[in-house]
C-alpha positions in Angstrom: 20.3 -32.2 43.5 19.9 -30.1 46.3 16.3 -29.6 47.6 14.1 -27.0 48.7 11.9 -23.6 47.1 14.9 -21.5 46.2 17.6 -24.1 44.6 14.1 -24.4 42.4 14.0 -20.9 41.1 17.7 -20.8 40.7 17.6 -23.6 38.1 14.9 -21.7 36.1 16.8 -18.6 36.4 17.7 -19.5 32.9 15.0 -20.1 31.4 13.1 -16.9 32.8 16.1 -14.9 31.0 15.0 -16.8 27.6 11.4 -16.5 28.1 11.6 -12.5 29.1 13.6 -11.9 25.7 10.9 -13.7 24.2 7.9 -12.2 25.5 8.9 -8.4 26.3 10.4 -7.1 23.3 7.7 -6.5 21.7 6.2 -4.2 24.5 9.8 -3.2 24.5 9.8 -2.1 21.3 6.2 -0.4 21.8 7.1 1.8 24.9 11.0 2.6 23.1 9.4 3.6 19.9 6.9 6.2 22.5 10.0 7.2 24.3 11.6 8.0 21.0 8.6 10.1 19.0 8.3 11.7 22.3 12.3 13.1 21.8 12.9 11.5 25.4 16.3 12.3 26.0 16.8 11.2 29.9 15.4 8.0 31.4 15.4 7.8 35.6 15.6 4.4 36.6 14.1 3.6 39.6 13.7 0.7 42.1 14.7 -0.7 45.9 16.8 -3.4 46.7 17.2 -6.6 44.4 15.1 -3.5 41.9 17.9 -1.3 42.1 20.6 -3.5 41.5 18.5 -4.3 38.3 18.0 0.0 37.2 22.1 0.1 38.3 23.3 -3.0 36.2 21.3 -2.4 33.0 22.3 1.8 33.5 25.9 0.7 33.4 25.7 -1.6 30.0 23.4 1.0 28.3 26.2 3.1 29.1 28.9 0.9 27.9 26.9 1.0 24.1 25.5 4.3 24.2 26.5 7.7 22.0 26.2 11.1 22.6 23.2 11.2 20.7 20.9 8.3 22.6 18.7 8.6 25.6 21.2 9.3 28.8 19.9 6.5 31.8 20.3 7.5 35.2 20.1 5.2 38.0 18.2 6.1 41.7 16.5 4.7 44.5 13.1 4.7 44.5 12.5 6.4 47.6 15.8 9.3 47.0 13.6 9.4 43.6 10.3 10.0 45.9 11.6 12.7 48.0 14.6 14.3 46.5 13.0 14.6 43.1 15.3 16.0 40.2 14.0 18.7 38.1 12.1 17.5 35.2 10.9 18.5 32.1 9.6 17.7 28.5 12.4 14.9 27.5 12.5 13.6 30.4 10.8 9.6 31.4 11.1 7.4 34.3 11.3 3.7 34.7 10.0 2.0 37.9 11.1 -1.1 38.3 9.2 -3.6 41.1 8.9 -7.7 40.7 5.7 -7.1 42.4 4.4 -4.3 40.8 3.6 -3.0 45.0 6.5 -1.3 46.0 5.3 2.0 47.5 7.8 4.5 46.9 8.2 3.4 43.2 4.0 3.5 43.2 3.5 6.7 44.2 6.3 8.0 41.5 4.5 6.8 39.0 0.8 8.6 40.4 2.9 11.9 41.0 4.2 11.8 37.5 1.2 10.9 35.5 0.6 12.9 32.8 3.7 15.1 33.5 6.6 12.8 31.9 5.9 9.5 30.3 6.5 6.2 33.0 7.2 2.9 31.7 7.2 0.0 34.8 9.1 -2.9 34.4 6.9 -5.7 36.3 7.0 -9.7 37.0 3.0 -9.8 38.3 0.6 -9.2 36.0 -2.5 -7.1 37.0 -0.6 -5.5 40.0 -0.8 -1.8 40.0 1.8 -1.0 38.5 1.1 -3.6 36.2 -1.9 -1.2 35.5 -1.2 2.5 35.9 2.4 2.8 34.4 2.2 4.7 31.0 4.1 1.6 28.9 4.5 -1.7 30.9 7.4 -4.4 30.2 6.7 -7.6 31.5 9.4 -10.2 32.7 8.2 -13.9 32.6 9.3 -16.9 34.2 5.8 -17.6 35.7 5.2 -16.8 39.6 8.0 -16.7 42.2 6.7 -18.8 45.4 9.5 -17.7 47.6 10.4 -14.0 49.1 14.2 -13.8 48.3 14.4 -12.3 44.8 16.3 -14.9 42.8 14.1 -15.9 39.1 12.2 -12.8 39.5 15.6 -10.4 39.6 17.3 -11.9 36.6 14.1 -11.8 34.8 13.5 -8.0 35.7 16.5 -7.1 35.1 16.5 -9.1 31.5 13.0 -7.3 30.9 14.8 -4.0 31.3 18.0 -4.6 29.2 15.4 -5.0 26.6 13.7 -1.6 27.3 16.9 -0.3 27.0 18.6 -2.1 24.1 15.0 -1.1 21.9 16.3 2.4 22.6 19.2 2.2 21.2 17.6 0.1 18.0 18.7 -1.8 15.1 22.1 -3.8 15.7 22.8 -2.7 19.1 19.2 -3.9 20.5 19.7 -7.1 18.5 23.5 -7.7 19.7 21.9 -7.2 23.3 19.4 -9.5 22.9 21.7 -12.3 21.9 24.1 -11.5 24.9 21.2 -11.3 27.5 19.8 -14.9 25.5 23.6 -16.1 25.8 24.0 -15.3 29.6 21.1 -17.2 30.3 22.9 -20.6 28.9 25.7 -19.1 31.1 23.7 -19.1 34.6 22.5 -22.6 33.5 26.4 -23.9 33.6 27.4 -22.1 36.0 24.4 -23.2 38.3 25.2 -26.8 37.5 28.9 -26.5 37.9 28.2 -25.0 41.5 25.4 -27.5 43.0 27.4 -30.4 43.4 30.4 -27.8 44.9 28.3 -25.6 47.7 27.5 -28.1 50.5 31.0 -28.7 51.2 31.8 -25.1 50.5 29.9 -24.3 53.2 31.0 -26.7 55.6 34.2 -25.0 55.2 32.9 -21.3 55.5 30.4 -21.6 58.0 32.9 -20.2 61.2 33.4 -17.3 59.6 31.8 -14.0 61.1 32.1 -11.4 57.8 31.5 -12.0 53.8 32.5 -9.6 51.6 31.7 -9.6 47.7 34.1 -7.8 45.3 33.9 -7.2 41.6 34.4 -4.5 38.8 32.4 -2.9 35.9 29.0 -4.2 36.2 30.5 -7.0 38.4 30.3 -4.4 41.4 26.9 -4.2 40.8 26.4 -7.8 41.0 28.2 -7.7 44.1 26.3 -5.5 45.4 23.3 -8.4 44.8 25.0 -11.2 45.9 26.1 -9.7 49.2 22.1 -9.0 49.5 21.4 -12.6 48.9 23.8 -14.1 51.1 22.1 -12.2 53.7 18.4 -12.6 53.1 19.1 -16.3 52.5 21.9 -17.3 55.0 20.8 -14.6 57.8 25.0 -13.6 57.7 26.7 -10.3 57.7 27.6 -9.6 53.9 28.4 -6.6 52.0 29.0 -5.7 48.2 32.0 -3.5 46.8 33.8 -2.2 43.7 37.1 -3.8 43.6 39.0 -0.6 43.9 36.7 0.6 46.6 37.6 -2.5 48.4 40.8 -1.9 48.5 40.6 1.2 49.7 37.2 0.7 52.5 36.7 -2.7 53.5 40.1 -4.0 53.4 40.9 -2.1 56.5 38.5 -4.6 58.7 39.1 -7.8 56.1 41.0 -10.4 58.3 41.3 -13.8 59.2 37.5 -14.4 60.6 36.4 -12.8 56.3 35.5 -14.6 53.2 36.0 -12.7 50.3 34.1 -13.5 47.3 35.5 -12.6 44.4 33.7 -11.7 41.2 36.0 -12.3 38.5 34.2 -13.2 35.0 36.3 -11.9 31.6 36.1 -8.4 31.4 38.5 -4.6 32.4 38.3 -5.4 35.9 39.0 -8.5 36.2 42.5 -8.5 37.1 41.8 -5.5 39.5 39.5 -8.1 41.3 41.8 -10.7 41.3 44.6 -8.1 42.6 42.4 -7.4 45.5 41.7 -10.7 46.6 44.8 -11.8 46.3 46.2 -8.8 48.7 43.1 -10.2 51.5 44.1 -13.8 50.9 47.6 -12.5 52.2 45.9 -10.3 55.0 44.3 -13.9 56.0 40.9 -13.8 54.6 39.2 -17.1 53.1 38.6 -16.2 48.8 35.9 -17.8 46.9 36.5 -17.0 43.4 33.8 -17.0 40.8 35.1 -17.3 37.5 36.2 -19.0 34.4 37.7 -22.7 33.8 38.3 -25.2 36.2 40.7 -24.3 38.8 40.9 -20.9 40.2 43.5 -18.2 39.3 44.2 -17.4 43.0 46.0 -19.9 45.1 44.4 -21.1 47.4 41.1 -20.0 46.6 37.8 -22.0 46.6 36.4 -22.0 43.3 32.8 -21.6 41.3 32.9 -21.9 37.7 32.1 -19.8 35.1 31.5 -20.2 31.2 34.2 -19.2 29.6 32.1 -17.2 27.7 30.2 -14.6 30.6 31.3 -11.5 30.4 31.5 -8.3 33.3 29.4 -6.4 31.5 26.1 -9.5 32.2 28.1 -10.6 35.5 24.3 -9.9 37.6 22.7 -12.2 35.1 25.3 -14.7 35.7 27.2 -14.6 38.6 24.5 -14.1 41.2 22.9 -17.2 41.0 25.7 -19.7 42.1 26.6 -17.3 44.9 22.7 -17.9 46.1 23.2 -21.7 45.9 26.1 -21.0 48.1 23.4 -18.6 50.5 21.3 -21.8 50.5 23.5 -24.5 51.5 24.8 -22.2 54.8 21.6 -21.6 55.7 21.0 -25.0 56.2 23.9 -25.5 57.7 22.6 -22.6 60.3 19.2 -24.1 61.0 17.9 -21.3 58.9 14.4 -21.7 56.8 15.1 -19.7 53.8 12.2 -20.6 51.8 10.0 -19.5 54.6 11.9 -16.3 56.2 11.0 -15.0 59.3 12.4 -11.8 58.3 9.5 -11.0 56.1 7.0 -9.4 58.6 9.3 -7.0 59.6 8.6 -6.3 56.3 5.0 -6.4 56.7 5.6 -4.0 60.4 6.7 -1.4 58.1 4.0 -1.1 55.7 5.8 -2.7 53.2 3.9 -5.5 51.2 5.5 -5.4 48.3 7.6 -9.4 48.4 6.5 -11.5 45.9 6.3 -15.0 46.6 4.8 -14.7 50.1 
């Protein structure tokens, strides 16, 4: 078992996505059922960073299950949010989403919209502000984080916010959400423990290279997007996410012999698009990790993580992030790099921003 703060929080990641279904829906249902009688017919979602990729990933499936006649969600930064605000009006709500409930941008939203359009915040520390001034509050659980890279505390926000989202819809759509979000958290716990005993030597073999690129499709872009920000808060090492047919048409042109090309490829549309592009940069001489289903990998050649047969593109950030962080650990180490106790935190703090959990 691999030691250390964060290899701690990615086994529970889990178990946070089973105890937020638990514990939110019923505030869920509370701040939904407001929403609804209040004929809410946009929702902004809101957040920075690891928060963003949560507003984006649970945007995209409410859009996968959606009709023409349900609340239209709408993805944003917090701070394009802040000071490129869109027009509002009565059936319109926002969302802010922050683990610590501190985030400034996504604070002073919420104070500049009070009483104007209803805010719901979707929030891992109790009693933080926004724990306290949002209209309707959705709490993740998981108990406290005690580390500053977002690992339990993203899949459990962005579980908390599925929920929000699925109660809008109602009746068998919220509960057929439910049960995936409840089933991608058995899915994270395999595909944790297929990957622990698979990283250290993984990055033995990856730790010369100068460039990581992440690739997926559908919602697996967005957790691309999320891995590529954990590789580089954990392992200190260039990384960047993309959209599979974005990377074929952007990144490729730098991808080479000194990449690694990680390769998001759960069941799902896009995931023969994904394997199509990684197969093309395994010929242009990049190294592939592919993270998917079975045993042995469907590109030759690649290095493999497994999957569940059973994940799905559409919960790929629930799923797929976590081994990928594992992965972040063991090349930190392998760096000389602390990643339980970051150095890159008070630049953080330089900027005003004291908003990480964990710290």
């Amino acid at each position: 078992m691999i030691e250390g703060l964060i290899p701690a929080e990615i086994r529970a990641e889990g178990a946070a996505i089973r105890a937020t279904v638990e514990e939110s829906s019923a505030s869920a249902g509370r701040a939904a059922s407001a929403l609804r009688s209040g004929g809410v017919h946009r929702l902004y979602l809101v957040g920075n960073g690891t928060s963003l990729h949560s507003a984006l990933a649970a945007a995209a499936l409410h859009r996968r299950i959606a009709t023409t006649s349900d609340p239209l969600a709408i993805a944003l930064p917090a701070g394009e949010f802040r000071h490129y605000p869109p027009a509002l009006g009565p059936g319109d709500a926002l969302v802010g989403i922050s683990a610590s409930g501190e985030f400034r941008d996504v604070l002073a939203i919420v104070d500049e919209l009070r009483g104007r359009i209803p805010t719901v915040g979707v929030v891992h520390v109790p009693g933080s502000t926004l724990d306290r001034t949002a209209d309707h509050v959705v709490r993740s659980a998981g108990g406290p984080s005690r580390v500053p890279v977002m690992t339990m505390t993203f899949v459990a926000t962005l579980a908390a916010t599925h929920v929000l989202l699925a109660e809008l819809l109602g009746g068998d759509r919220a509960a057929a959400v439910r049960g995936a979000v409840i089933a991608a958290a058995d899915h994270v716990d395999a595909a944790v423990a297929a990957a622990e005993p698979r990283v250290d030597a993984l990055a033995e073999r990856l730790g010369g290279y100068e460039h990581v690129h992440v690739v997926g499709s559908g919602v697996a872009a967005v957790a691309a997007l999320e891995a590529a920000l954990k590789l580089k808060e954990i392992a200190l090492v260039h990384a960047e996410g993309a959209e599979s047919w974005e990377m074929a048409t952007g990144a490729a042109t730098i991808v080479g012999p000194g990449s690694v090309v990680v390769a998001l490829a759960p069941h799902g549309p896009g995931r023969e698009a994904t394997l199509d592009v990684a197969r093309h940069v395994s010929d242009w001489g990049a190294r592939i990790v592919e993270v998917g289903p079975g045993e042995r990998p469907a590109i030759a050649g690649a290095d493999h993580l497994p999957l569940p047969t059973g994940a799905t593109e559409d919960l790929a950030p629930l799923t797929t992030v976590a081994p990928i962080a594992l992965l972040a650990f063991a090349l930190a180490r392998r760096r000389s790099v602390d990643p339980d106790r970051p150095g890159w935190v008070e630049r953080y703090h330089r900027q005003g921003l004291r908003h990480i959990v964990g710290v």
